[in-house]
PyMOL Python script that loads the backbone (N, CA, C, O; Angstrom):
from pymol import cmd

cmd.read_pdbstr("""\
ATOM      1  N   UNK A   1      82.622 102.881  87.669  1.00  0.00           N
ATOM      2  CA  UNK A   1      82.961 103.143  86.290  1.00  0.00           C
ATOM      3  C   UNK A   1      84.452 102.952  86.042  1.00  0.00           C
ATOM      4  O   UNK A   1      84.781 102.370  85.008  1.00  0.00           O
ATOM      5  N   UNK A   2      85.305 103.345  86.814  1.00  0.00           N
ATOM      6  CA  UNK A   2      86.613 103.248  86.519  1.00  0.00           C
ATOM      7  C   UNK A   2      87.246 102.182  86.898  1.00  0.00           C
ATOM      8  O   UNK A   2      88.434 102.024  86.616  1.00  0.00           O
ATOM      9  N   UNK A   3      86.369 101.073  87.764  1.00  0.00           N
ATOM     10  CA  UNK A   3      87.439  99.957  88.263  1.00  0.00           C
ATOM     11  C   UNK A   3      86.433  99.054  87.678  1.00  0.00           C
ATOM     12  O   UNK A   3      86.960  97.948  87.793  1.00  0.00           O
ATOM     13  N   UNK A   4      85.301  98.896  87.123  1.00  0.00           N
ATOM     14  CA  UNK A   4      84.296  97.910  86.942  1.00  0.00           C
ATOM     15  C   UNK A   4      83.799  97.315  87.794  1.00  0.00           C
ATOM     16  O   UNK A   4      84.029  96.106  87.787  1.00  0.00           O
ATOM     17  N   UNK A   5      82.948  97.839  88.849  1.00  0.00           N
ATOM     18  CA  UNK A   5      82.523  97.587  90.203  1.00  0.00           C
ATOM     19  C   UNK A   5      81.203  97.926  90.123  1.00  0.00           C
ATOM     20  O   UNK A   5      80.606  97.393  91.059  1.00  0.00           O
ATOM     21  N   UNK A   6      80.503  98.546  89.455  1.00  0.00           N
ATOM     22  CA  UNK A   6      78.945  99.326  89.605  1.00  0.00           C
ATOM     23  C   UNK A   6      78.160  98.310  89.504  1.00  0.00           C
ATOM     24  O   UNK A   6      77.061  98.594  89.979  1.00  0.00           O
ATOM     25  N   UNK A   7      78.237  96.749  88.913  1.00  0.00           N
ATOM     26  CA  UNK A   7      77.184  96.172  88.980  1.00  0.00           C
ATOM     27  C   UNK A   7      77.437  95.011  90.211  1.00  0.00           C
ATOM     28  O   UNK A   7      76.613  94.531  90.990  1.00  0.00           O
ATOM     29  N   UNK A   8      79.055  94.723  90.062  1.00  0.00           N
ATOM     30  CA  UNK A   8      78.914  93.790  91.004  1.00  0.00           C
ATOM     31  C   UNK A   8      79.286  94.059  92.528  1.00  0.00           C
ATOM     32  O   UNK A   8      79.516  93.325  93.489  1.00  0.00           O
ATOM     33  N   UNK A   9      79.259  94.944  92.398  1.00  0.00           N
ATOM     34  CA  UNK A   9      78.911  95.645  94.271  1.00  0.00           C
ATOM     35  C   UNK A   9      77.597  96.366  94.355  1.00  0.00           C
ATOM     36  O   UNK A   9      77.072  95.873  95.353  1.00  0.00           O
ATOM     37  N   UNK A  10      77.159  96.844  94.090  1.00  0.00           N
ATOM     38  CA  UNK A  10      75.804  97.672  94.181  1.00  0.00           C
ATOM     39  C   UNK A  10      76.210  99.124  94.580  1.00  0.00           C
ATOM     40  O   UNK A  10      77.384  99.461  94.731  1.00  0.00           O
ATOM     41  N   UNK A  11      75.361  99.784  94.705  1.00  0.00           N
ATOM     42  CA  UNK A  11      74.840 101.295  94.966  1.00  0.00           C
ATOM     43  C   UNK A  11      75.453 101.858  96.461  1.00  0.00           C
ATOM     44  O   UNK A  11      76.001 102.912  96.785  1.00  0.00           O
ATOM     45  N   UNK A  12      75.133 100.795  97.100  1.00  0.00           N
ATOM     46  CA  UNK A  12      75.580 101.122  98.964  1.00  0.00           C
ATOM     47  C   UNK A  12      77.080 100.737  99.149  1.00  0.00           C
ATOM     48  O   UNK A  12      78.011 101.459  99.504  1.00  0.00           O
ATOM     49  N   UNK A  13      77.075  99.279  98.785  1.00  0.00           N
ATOM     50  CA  UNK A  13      78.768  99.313  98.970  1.00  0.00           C
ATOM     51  C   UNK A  13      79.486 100.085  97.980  1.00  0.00           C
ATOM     52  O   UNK A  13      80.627 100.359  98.352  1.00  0.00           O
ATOM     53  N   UNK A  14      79.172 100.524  96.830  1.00  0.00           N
ATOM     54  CA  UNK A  14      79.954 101.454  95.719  1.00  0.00           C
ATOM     55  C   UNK A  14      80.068 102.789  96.905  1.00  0.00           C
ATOM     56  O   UNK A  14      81.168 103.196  97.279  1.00  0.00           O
ATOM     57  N   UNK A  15      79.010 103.263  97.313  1.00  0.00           N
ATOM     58  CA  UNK A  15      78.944 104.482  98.337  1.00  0.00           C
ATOM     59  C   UNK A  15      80.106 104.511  99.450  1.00  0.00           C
ATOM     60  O   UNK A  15      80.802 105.509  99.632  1.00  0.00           O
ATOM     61  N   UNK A  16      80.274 103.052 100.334  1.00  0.00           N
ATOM     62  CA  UNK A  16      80.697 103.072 101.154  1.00  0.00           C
ATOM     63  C   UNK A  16      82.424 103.127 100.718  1.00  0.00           C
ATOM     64  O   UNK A  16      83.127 103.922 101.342  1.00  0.00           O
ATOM     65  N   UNK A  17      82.838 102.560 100.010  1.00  0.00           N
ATOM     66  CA  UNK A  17      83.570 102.447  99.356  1.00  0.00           C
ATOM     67  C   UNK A  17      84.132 103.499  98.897  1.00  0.00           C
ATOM     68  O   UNK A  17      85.336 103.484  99.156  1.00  0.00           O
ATOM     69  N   UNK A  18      83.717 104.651  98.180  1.00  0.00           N
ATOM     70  CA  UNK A  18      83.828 106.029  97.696  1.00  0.00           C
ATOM     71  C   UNK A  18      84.061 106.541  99.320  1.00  0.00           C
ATOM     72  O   UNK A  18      85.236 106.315  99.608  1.00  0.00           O
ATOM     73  N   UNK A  19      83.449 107.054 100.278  1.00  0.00           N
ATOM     74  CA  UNK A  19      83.528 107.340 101.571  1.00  0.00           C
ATOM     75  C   UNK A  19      84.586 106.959 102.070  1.00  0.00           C
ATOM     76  O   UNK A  19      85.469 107.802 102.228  1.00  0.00           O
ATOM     77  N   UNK A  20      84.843 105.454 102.508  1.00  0.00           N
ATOM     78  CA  UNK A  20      86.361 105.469 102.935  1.00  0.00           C
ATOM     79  C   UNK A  20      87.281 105.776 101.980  1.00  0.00           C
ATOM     80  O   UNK A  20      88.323 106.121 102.537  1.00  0.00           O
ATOM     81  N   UNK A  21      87.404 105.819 100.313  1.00  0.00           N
ATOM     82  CA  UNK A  21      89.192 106.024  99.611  1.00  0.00           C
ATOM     83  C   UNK A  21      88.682 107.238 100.110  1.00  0.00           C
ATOM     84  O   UNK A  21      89.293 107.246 101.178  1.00  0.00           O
ATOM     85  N   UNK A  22      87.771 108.638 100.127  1.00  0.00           N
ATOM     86  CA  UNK A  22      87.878 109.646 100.179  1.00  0.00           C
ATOM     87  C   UNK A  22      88.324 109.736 101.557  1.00  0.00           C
ATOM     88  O   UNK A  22      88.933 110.789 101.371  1.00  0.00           O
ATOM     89  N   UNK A  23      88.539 109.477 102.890  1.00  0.00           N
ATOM     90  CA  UNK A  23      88.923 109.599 104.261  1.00  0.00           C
ATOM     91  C   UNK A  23      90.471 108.997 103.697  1.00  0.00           C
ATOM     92  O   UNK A  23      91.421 109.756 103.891  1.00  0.00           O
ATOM     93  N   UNK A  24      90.681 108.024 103.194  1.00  0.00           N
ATOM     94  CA  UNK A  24      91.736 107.515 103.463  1.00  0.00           C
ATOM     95  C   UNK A  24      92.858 108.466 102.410  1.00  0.00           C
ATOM     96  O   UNK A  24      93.977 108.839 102.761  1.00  0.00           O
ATOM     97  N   UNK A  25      92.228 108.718 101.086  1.00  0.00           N
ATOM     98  CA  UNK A  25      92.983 109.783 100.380  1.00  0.00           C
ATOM     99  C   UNK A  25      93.162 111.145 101.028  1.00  0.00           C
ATOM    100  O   UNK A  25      94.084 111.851 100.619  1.00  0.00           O
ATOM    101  N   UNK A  26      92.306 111.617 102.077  1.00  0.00           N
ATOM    102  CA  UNK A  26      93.032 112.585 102.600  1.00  0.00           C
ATOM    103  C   UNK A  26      93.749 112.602 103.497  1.00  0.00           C
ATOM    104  O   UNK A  26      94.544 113.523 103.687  1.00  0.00           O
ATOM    105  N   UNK A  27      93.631 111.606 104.239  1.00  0.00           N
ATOM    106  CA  UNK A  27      94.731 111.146 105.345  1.00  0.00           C
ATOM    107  C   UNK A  27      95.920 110.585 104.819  1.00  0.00           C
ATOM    108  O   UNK A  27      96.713 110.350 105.731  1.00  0.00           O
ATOM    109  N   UNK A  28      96.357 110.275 103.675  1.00  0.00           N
ATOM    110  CA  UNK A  28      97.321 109.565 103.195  1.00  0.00           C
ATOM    111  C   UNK A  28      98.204 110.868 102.677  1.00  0.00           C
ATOM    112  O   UNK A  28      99.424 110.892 102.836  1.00  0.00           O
ATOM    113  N   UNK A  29      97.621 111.736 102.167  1.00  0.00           N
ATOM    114  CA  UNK A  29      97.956 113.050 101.298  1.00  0.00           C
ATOM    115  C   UNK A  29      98.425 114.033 102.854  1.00  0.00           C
ATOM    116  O   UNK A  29      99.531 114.571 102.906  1.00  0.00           O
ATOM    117  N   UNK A  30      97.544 114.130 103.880  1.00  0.00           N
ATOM    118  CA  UNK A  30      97.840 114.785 104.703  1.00  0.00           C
ATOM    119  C   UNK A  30      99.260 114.305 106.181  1.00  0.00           C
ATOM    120  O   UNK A  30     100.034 114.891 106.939  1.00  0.00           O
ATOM    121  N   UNK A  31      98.885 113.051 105.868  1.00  0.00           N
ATOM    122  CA  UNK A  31     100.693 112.259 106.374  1.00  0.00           C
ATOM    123  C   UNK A  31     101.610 112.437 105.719  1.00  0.00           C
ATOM    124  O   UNK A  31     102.662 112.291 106.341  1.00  0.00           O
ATOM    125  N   UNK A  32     101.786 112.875 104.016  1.00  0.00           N
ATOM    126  CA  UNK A  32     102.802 112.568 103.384  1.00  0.00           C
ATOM    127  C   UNK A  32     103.299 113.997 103.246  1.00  0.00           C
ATOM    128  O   UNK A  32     104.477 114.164 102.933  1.00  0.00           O
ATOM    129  N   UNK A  33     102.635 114.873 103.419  1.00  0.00           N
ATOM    130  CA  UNK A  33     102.911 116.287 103.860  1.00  0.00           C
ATOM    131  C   UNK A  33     102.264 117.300 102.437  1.00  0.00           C
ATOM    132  O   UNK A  33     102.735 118.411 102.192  1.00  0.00           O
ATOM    133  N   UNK A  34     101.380 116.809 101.792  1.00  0.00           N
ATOM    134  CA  UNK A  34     100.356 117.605 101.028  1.00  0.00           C
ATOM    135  C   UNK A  34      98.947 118.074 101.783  1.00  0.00           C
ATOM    136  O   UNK A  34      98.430 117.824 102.872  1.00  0.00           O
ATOM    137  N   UNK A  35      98.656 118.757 100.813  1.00  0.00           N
ATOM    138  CA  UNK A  35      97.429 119.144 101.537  1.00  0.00           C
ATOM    139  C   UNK A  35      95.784 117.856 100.688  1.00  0.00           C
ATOM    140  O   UNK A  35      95.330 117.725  99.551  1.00  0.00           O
ATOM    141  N   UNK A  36      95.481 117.263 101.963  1.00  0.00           N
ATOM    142  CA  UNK A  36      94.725 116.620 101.690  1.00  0.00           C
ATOM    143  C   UNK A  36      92.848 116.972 101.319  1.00  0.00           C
ATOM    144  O   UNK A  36      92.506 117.410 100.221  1.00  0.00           O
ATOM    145  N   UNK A  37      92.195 116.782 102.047  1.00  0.00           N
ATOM    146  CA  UNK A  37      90.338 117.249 101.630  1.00  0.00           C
ATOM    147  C   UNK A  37      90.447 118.621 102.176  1.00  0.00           C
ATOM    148  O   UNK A  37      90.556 118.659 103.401  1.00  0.00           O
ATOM    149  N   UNK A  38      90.444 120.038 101.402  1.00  0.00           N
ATOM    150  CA  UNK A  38      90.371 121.090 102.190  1.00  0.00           C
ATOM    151  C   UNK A  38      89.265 121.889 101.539  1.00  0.00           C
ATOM    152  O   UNK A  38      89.340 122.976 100.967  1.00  0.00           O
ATOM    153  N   UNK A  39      87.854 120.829 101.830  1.00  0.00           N
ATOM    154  CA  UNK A  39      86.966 121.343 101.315  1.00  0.00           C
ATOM    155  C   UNK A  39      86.461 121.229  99.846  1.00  0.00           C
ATOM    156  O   UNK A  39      87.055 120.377  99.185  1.00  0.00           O
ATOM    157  N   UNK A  40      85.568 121.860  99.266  1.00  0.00           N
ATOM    158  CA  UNK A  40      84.564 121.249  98.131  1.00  0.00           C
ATOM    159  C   UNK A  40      85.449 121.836  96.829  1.00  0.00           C
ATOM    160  O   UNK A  40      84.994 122.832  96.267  1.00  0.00           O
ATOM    161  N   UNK A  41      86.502 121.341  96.413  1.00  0.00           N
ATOM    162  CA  UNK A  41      86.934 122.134  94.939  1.00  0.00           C
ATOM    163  C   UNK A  41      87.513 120.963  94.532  1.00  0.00           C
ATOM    164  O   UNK A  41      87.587 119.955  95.233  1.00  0.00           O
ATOM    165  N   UNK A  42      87.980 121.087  93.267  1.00  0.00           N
ATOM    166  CA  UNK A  42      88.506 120.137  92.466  1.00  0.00           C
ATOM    167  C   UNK A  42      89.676 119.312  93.053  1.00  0.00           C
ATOM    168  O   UNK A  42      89.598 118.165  92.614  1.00  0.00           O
ATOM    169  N   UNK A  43      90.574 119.447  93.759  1.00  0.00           N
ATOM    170  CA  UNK A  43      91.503 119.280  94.848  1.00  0.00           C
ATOM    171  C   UNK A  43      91.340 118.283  95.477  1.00  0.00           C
ATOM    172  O   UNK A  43      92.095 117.312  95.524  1.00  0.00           O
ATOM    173  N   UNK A  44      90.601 118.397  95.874  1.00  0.00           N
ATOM    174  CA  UNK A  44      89.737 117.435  97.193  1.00  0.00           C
ATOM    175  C   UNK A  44      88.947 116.323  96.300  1.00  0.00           C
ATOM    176  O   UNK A  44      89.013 115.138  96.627  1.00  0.00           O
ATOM    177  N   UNK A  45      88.288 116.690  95.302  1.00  0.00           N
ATOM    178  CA  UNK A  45      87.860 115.727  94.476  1.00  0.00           C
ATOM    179  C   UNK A  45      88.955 114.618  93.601  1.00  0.00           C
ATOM    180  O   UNK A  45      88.805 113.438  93.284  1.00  0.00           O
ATOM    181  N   UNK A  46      89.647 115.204  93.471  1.00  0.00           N
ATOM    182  CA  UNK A  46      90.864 114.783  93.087  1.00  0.00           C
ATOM    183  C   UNK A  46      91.523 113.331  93.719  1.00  0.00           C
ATOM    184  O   UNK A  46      91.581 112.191  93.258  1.00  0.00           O
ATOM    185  N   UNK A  47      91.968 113.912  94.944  1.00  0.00           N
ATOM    186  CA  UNK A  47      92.572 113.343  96.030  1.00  0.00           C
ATOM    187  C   UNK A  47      91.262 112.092  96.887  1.00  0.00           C
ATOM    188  O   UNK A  47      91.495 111.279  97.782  1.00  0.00           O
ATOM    189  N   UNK A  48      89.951 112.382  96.188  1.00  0.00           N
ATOM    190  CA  UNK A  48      88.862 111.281  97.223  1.00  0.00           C
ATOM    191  C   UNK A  48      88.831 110.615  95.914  1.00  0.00           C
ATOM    192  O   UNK A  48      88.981 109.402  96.058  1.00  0.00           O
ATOM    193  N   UNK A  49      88.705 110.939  94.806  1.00  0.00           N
ATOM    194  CA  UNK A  49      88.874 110.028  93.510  1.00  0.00           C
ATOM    195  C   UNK A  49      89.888 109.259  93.546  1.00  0.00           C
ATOM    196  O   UNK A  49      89.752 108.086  93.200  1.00  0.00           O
ATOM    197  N   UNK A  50      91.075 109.729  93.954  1.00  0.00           N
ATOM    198  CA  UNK A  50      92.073 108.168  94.112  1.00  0.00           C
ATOM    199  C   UNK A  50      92.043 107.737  95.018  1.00  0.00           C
ATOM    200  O   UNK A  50      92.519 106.603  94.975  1.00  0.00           O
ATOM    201  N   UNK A  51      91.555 108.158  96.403  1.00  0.00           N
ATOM    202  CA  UNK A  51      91.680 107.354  97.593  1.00  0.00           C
ATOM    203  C   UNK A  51      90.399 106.117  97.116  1.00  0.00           C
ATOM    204  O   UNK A  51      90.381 104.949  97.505  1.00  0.00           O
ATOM    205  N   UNK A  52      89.670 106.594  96.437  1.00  0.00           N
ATOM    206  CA  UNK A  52      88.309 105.927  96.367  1.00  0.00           C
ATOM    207  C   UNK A  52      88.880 104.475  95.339  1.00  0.00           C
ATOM    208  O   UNK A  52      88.904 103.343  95.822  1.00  0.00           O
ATOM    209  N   UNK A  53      89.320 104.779  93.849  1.00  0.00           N
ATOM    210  CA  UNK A  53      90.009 103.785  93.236  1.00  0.00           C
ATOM    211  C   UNK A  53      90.992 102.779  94.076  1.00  0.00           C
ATOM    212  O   UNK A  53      91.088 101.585  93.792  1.00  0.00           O
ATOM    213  N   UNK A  54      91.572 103.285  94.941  1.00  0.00           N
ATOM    214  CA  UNK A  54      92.958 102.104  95.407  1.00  0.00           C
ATOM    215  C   UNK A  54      91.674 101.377  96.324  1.00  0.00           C
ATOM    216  O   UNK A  54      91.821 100.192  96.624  1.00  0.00           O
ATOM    217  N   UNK A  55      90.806 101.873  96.629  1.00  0.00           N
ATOM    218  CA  UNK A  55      89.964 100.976  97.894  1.00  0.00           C
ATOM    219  C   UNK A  55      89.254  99.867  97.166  1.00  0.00           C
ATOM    220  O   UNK A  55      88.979  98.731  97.554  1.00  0.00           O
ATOM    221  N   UNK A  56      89.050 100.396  96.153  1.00  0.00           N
ATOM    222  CA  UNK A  56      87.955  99.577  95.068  1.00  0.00           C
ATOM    223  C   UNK A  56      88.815  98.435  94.546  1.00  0.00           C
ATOM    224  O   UNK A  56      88.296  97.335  94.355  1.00  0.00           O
ATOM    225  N   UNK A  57      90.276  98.673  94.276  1.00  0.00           N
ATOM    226  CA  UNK A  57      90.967  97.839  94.074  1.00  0.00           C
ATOM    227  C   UNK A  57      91.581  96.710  94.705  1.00  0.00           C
ATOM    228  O   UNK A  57      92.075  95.665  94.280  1.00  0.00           O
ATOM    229  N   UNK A  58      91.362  97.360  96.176  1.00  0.00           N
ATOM    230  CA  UNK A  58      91.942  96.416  97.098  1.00  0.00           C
ATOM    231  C   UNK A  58      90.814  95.351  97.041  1.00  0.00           C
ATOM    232  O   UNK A  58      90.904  94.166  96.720  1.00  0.00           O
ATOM    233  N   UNK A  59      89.695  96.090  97.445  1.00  0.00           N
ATOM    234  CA  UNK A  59      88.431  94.963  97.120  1.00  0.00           C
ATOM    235  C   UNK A  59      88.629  94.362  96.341  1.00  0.00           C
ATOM    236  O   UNK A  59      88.769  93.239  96.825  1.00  0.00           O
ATOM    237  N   UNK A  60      88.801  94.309  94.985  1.00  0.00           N
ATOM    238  CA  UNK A  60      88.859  93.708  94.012  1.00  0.00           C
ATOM    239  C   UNK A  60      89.499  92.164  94.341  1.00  0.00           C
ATOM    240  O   UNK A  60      89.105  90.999  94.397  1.00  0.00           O
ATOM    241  N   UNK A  61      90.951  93.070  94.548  1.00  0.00           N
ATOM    242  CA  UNK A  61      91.888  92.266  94.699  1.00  0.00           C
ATOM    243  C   UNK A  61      91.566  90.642  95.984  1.00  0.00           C
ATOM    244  O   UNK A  61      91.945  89.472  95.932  1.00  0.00           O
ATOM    245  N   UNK A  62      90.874  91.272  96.793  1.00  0.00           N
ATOM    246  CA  UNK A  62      90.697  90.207  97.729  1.00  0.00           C
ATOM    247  C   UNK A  62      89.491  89.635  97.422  1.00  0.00           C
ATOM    248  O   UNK A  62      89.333  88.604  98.076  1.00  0.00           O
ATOM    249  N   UNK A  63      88.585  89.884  96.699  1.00  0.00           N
ATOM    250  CA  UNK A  63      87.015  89.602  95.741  1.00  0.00           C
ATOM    251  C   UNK A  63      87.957  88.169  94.862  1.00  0.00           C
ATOM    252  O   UNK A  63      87.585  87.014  95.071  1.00  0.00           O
ATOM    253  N   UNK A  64      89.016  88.427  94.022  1.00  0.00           N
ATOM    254  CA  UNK A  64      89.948  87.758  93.284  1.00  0.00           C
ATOM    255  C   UNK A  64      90.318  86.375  94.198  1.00  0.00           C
ATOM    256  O   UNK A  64      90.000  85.191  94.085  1.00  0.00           O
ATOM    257  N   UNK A  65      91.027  87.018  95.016  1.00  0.00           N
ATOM    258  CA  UNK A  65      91.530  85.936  96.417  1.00  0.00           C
ATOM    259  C   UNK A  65      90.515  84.818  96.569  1.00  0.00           C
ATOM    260  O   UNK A  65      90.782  83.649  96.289  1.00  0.00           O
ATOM    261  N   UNK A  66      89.394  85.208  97.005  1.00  0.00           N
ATOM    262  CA  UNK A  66      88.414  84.456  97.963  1.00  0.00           C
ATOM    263  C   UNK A  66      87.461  83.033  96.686  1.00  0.00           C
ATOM    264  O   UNK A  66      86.932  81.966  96.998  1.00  0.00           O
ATOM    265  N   UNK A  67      87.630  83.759  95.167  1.00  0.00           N
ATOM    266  CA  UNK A  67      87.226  82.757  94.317  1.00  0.00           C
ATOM    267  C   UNK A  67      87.989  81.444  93.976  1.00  0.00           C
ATOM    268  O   UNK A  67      87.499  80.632  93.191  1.00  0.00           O
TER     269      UNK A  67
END
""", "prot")
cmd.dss("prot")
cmd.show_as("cartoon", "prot")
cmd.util.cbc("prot")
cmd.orient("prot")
């Protein structure tokens, strides 16, 4: 919904995709000296919501490349 990806990736890679920005948004947050996924609250949703967008974007971006 937010990067325009739901139809042209599908259901599984949209999933997989969400899964790594959320690992990588808390590892990025937790190197930079915030507190990254500390469990199920808005916080954490927060922080896997943008890890999840920059991933979607990178895709994008190299989806862009390869045409």
């Amino acid at each position: 919904m937010i990067t325009g990806n739901n139809r042209k990736m599908g259901a599984g890679k949209n999933i997989l995709a969400g899964v790594a920005g959320g690992i990588l948004g808390g590892i990025t947050m937790n190197l930079i000296g915030g507190r990254g996924i500390t469990g199920f609250n808005l916080w954490s949703l927060f922080v896997a919501t943008i890890g999840a967008v920059i991933v979607l974007l990178i895709v994008n971006a190299f989806k862009k490349k390869a045409h």
